[in-house]
Every structure is written in structure tokens, then in C-alpha cells.
N, C-alpha and C positions, 0 to 999 in steps of 0.2 A: 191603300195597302198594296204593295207588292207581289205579287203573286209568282211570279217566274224571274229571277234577273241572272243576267249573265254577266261577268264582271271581267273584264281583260281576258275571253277565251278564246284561246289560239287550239289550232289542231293540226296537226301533219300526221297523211297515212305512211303508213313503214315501208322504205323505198320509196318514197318523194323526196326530193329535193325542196321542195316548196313549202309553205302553210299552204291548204286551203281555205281555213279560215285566221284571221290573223286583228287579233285583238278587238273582239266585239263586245258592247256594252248598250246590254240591252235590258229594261224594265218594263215588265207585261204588268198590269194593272187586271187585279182579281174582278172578273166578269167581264172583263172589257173583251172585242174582239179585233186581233192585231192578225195582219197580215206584212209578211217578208216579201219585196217584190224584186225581182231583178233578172237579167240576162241568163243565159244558160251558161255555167260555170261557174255563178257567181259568188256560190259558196251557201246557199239559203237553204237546202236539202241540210246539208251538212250540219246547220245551227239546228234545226228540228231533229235531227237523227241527235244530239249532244244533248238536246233537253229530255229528250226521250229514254237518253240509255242506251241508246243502240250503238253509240259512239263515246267513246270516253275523251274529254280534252284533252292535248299534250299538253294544258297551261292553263290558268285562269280558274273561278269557280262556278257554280251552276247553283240556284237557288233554287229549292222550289217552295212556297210559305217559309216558315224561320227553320227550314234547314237547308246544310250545304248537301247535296245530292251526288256528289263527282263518285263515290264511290258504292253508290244505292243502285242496286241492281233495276231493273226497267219494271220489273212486275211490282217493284213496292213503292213506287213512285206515284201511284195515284194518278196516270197518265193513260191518255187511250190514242193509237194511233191511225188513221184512214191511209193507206200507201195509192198512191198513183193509178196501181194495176188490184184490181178488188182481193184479188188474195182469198175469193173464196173456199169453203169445204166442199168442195164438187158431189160427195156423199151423202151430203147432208142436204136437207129443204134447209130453207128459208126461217121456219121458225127454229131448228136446230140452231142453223147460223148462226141467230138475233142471238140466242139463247147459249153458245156457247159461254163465253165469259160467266157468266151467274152460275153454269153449272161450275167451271172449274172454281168459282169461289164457295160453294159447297149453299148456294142460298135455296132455301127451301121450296118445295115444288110449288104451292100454293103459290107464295111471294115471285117465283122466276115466271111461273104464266101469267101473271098479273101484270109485271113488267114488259116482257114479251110482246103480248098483247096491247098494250098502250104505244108503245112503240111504236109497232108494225102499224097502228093505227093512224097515227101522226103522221107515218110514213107513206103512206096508203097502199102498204104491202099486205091487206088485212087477207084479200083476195088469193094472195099466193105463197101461204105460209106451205103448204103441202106440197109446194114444186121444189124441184133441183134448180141449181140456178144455171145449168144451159137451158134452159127451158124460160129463162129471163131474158129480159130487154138491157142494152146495156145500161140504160137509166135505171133500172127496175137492179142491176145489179150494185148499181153505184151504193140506192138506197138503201141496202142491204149492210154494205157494209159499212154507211154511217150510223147504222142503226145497231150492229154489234155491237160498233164500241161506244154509241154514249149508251146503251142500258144498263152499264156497270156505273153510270155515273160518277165519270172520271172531275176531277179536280182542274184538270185540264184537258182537253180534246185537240190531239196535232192533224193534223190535214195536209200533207204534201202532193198539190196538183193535182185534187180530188176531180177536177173536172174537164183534164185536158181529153181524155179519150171519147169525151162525148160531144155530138154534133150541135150548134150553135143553138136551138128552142131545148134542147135536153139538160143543155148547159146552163141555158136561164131558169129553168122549173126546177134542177135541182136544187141550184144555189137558194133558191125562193126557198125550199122545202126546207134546207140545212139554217137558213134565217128563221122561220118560223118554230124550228126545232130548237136553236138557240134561244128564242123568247121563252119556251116553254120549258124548257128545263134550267136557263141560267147555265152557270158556272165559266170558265178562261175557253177563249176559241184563238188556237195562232193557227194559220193556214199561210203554205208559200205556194207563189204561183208566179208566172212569167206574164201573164196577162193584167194589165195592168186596170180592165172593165174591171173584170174579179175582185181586184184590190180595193178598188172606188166603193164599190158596189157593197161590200164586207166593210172592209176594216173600219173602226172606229179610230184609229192611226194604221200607218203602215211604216215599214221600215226597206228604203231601197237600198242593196246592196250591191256590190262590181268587185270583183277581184278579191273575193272572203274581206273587203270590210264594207263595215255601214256606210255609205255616203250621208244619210239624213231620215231621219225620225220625226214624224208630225201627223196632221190628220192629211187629209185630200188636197183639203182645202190650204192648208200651209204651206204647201210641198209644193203644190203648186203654184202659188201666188209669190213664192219666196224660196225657189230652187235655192241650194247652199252652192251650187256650182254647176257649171255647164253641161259636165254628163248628167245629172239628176234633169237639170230644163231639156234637153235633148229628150230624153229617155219616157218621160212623160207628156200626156197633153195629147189629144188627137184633133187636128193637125200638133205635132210636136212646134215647139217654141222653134222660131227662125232665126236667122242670125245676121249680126250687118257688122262690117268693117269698122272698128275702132280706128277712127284716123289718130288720136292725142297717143292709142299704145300702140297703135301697130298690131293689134290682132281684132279677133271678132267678139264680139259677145252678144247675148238674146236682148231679145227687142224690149223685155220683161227687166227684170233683174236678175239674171243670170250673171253670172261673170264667174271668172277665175280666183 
């Protein structure tokens, strides 16, 4: 089943000249966990901010389960977003935080501490639900806000570059904790990110994109073994795919199956 698909979705903001995203088609698989990988510019913020609501296409349609969503405002989309920068309540602790979302959905006290409380558990925020979050570590904040938004138990969970502002061991423990959060609650995980460990390491496919469109859709392992084209072998692979002189065409191509 389909979970999330995008179907020829184009987007131009008001005063561009350009698309920045420009005909994508993409199909998320209900539970599975997809990550968007690519360059900075390359249009993958854009696709999550389109699935989200936060962005409306100039074109194409946006699925999400068996409805078309293009005109379904962000809160009733059964969507929960993680941004970049935590976007904390600065006023609020920790367990306020968690617990926003359940209050604005009117869920009963009993049932929201209960939730709250499991969370913050999983999370290993049990310790500091009574602090402000300057009073948090930036991992300690990061957790905070994945842990807002999946206790509403969203349908789908977006993650844009959840883990670029954290230092390289903060970065691995997080991502562990948000994998182990995803076993335990289930439901669709897309997360974009420019780091390409991140993407290996997550996605049960990934999608790399350059210039708002897809280059190629597969798992790790496909994508890798079977680049669709030069940028995609380039852009992956550490050391990345090398290149050697095509004498019969007169250009280069990877030592792999790479080509033009």
C-alpha cells in the first residue's frame, strides 16, 4: 500500500523564474522508512515542506492514504513535522513540550500523561521533564522535539535535517534513539538530509535528488551498485565512484556502471 505518493509535482515560489521542484514522483510505502538525499539546493526540503502543507504545488498531486491532499490544510493531514532548528517553547519544560500537541487535540489528562510519560521514556527525557529547554543539551533538545511530534501519533513523521546541528557521537545516538522509536511505535518515517551516512544508516530506500528532480529511487544497496547516471555514482560512495577515460566515446565514465 501506498502511503504517501507524489505524482508529477512541480512547484515554483512567487517571483522565481524557475521550478524548484520540477516534476517528482514519488511512492512512500506505508511503514517503511524513506529518506530524500541530495545537495544543498536540491529541492528535498521543498518535497517535505509539499507533503506537509506547508507548501502548496504549482502542479501535480500529493497523496496521502486514498486521499488527494493538495488542498487539506497541514493540521488535518495526520502529519507531524521535526524542522532542522528544534523550534522549541522556550516557556515551557520538557514535559509541556512533549505534551503540547495532545493538549491542542483536546486528549484527556489521564490518556496525555500516560502518553507523555512513555515517550519521554523511550526517549530518556524521564529525568528532565521539569526543565526549560535552555537548561538542555542540544541532543537532549533535539529529543524533545522528536518526541513532540510522534506522541500525537502521526500517520506519517517528516524530519528535515534532524541532525545537522549536532556533533558527530550526538549525531550517532540520536539517530539510534529515533530507529529504536521507529520500531516501537511503527507507522511512515521520510527524513531529508545531505549526508549521505544518515541516509544509509535510515532509509529502507532513499531518493537522491539535484536540481528539484529525482535522479533515482532504490535501496542503498541498488543505488549503489547500479548508479542510473554519473551524478548519482559521483555523489555517493565513500571513497565516491572514480572515473577513467572512455576511449570508444570519448568521454569518462565510473569504473562501476556508471555512465551517461
Amino acid at each position: 500500500m501506498s502511503l504517501v505518493e507524489l505524482r508529477e509535482v512541480s512547484k515554483r515560489f512567487a517571483g522565481a523564474s524557475d521550478l524548484a521542484v520540477t516534476g517528482v514522483n514519488l511512492r512512500v510505502i506505508e511503514g517503511e522508512r524513506f529518506v530524500i538525499v541530495g545537495p544543498s539546493g536540491s529541492g528535498k526540503t521543498t518535497v517535505l515542506r509539499l507533503i506537509a502543507g506547508l507548501e502548496v504545488p504549482t502542479s501535480g498531486e500529493i497523496r496521502i492514504g486514498d486521499s488527494r491532499v493538495n488542498e487539506v490544510p497541514a493540521r488535518r493531514r495526520g502529519v507531524a513535522m521535526v524542522f532542522q532548528h528544534q523550534a522549541l517553547y522556550p516557556h515551557l519544560n520538557v514535559f509541556d513540550n512533549l505534551a503540547f500537541g495532545l493538549r491542542a487535540r483536546r486528549v484527556p489528562r489521564a490518556e496525555l500523561v500516560e502518553r507523555t510519560e512513555a515517550v519521554a521514556s523511550w526517549l530518556g527525557l524521564s529525568p528532565f521533564l521539569g526543565r526549560k529547554p535552555k537548561a538542555l543539551s542540544g541532543g537532549e533538545r533535539q529529543r524533545v522535539a522528536i518526541g513532540r511530534a510522534v506522541v500525537t501519533r502521526p500517520s506519517v513523521l517528516l524530519l528535515d535535517e534532524p541532525f545537522s546541528g549536532l556533533d558527530a557521537p550526538l549525531r550517532a545516538s540520536t539517530r539510534d534513539t529515533l530507529l529504536d522509536l521507529h520500531r516501537r511505535l511503527g507507522g511512515t518515517l521520510i527524513m531529508v538530509t545531505h549526508d549521505q551516512d544518515e541516509a544509509f544508516a535510515i532509509g529502507d530506500r532513499i531518493a537522491l535528488m539535484r536540481g528539484g528532480k529525482v535522479e533515482q529511487v532504490g535501496s542503498s544497496r541498488e543505488i549503489f551498485d547500479r548508479p542510473a547516471n554519473r551524478f548519482v555514482a559521483g555523489f555517493l560512495g565513500d571513497p565516491t565512484t572514480s572515473f577513467r577515460p572512455d576511449r570508444s566515446e570519448g568521454d569518462s565514465v565510473g569504473t562501476g556502471e556508471a555512465e551517461n
